[in-house]
C-alpha positions, 0 to 999 in steps of 0.5 A, a space after each residue: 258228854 255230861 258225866 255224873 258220879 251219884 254221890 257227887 250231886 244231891 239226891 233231888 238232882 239226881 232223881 230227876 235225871 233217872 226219872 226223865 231218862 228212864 220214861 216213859 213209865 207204867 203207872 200202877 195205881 195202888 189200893 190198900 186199907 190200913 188196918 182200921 178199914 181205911 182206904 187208901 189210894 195213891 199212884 206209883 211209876 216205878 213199876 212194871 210186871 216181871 213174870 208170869 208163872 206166877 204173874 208177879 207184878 212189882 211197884 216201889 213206894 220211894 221214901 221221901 226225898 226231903 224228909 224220909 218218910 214212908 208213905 201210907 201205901 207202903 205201911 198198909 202193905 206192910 200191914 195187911 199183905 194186900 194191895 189192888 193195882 189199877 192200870 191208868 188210861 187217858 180218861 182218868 189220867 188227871 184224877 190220878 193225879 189228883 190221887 197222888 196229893 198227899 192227904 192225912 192218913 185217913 183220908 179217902 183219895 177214892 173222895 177226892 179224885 172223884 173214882 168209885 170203889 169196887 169190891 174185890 173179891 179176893 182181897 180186902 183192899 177196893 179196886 178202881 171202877 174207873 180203870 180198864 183191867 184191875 189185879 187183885 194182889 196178895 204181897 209176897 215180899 217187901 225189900 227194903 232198898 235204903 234207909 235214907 230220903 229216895 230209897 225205894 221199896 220192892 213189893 213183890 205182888 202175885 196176881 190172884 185176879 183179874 179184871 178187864 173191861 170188855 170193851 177194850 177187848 178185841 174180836 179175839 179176846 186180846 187186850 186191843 191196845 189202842 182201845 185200852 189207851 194207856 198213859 204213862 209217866 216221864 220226868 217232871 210233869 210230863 207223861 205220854 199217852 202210848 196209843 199215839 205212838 205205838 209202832 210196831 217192829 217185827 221181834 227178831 226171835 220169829 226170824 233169823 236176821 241176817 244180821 247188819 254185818 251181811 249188808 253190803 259195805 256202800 249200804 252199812 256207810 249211806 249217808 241216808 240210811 239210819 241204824 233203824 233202816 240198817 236195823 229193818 234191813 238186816 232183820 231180813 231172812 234172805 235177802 230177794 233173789 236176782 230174779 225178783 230184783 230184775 222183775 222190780 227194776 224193770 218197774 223201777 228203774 226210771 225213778 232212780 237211774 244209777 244215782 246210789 243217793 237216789 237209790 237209797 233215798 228211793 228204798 227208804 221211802 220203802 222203809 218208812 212203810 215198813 216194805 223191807 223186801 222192796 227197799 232190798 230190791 231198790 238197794 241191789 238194783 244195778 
C-alpha cells in the first residue's frame, strides 16, 4: 500500500489524490454580484449541505494552487453576504464547465455558458434559470483554512429560499431523483451522473439487524458471499423460521442438493434481487 505524509509531496499532487479518492462530489454553483452590481458565476465541488434546522449549506472557494489568489465568488461573498446556489444536472453539465473558465473580474459567465439570469427574491445575487432547485443563501460566516495555494474557504450558508422545478417532483411532492438527474465531480476531469448508479439499501436504523456476528461461521467464511452479501444478511431482524425454511426447500431443493458452493451461490442470486429472506432460506437449508 502506497502511504503518503502531506508534507512530503506537493500540494498539486496531493490535491489530486484527495480529489479522485473523495468523489464523487455535489457540485454547487454559485451566483454572486460584486458590489458594483456585476454578476459572477462560477462552480464549486467542495460542497455538501450539513443541517437542516437552520438548513445550512456549506461550499469552499480554494485559493489557487499555482499562485494563491482568492477567486472573485469568495471576494463578492465576502463583500455582500449573498450567495444563490444552483444544483447542477445532466443537461447543463457542460455550460457548467464552461463556467468555471477563469474570466476577468467583470465578466458575465451567465454570458459565456449561455444560462438565463433569474431574479431572486430574497437576495440580490441571480439564480440559474436552467438549474432544477435554486437556494437563495444569506452567509453566515466565512472561515478562512490557510493562508497558502490550496487552502480552502468555509462559507457557511443559510438557506432563506427555495426554488424547485415541478417537473422533477414526484406524484407526492418529493424530489424524484432519477427525474432530477444530478451530476457530480471526481478527480481530474471526470465526473458521474447519479441517476445511472442509484441503488438503494435499506438504512439499518429502520430495523435492528442481527448483526454479521450472528450469522453461522460456514456462512461469514463462503468463498462466494462478499462483505456486501454478509452485510444484507446480517441487516435482517429475524432470521425465517424452520417452518418457512422447509416450505422454501420442498420448492427448492432440487436446484441445489447438499453442495454449500451451490447453496451459497443459489442464495446469492436471491441477493443480487435484493431477496434477503429467501437467500436466508436457501443458506439454512439442510
Amino acid at each position: 500500500m502506497l502511504s503518503i505524509n502531506p508534507k512530503d509531496i506537493s500540494t498539486a499532487k496531493l490535491h489530486g489524490y484527495l480529489l479522485s479518492a473523495v468523489a464523487p462530489r455535489p457540485i454547487a454553483l454559485a451566483s454572486t454580484i460584486d458590489n458594483e452590481g456585476a454578476p459572477n458565476l462560477s462552480p464549486f465541488s467542495f460542497f455538501n449541505v450539513f443541517s437542516a434546522n437552520p438548513p445550512i449549506l456549506i461550499f469552499s472557494p480554494a485559493r489557487r494552487v499555482r499562485d494563491n489568489t482568492t477567486k472573485h465568488t469568495l471576494e463578492n461573498v465576502k463583500a455582500t453576504k449573498e450567495v444563490v446556489i444552483n444544483v447542477v444536472n445532466y443537461n447543463m453539465v457542460q455550460q457548467m464547465s464552461l463556467s468555471s473558465t477563469e474570466y476577468p473580474q467583470g465578466v458575465n459567465e451567465f454570458d459565456k455558458a449561455g444560462f438565463t439570469m433569474l431574479t431572486s427574491e430574497k437576495v440580490t445575487p441571480y439564480r440559474v434559470s436552467e438549474s432544477p432547485v435554486q437556494f437563495e443563501c444569506k452567509v453566515n460566516q466565512v472561515i478562512e483554512l490557510g493562508e497558502e495555494g490550496g487552502a480552502g474557504n468555509l462559507i457557511i450558508c443559510k438557506v432563506v429560499k427555495i426554488h424547485i422545478e415541478e417537473d422533477f417532483l414526484d406524484g407526492s411532492g418529493a424530489i424524484d431523483q432519477k427525474k432530477l438527474d444530478l451530476v457530480a465531480r471526481a478527480g481530474g476531469s471526470f465526473y458521474s451522473r447519479a441517476k445511472e448508479g442509484f441503488f438503494e439499501i435499506p438504512k439499518p436504523l429502520s430495523s435492528l439487524g442481527i448483526g454479521v456476528d450472528a450469522i453461522p461461521e460456514e456462512i461469514r467464511n463462503s468463498s462466494i458471499l462478499t462483505g456486501n452479501d454478509l452485510g444484507m444478511l446480517g441487516n435482517i431482524e429475524a432470521i425465517p423460521s424452520e417452518n418457512d425454511v422447509n416450505k422454501f426447500a420442498k420448492e427448492h431443493s432440487q436446484n441445489i442438493g447438499d453442495n454449500t458452493l451451490k447453496k451459497h451461490t443459489f442464495a446469492k442470486t436471491f441477493l443480487e434481487k435484493n431477496d434477503v429472506e429467501s437467500a436466508w432460506k436457501v443458506l439454512l437449508m439442510n
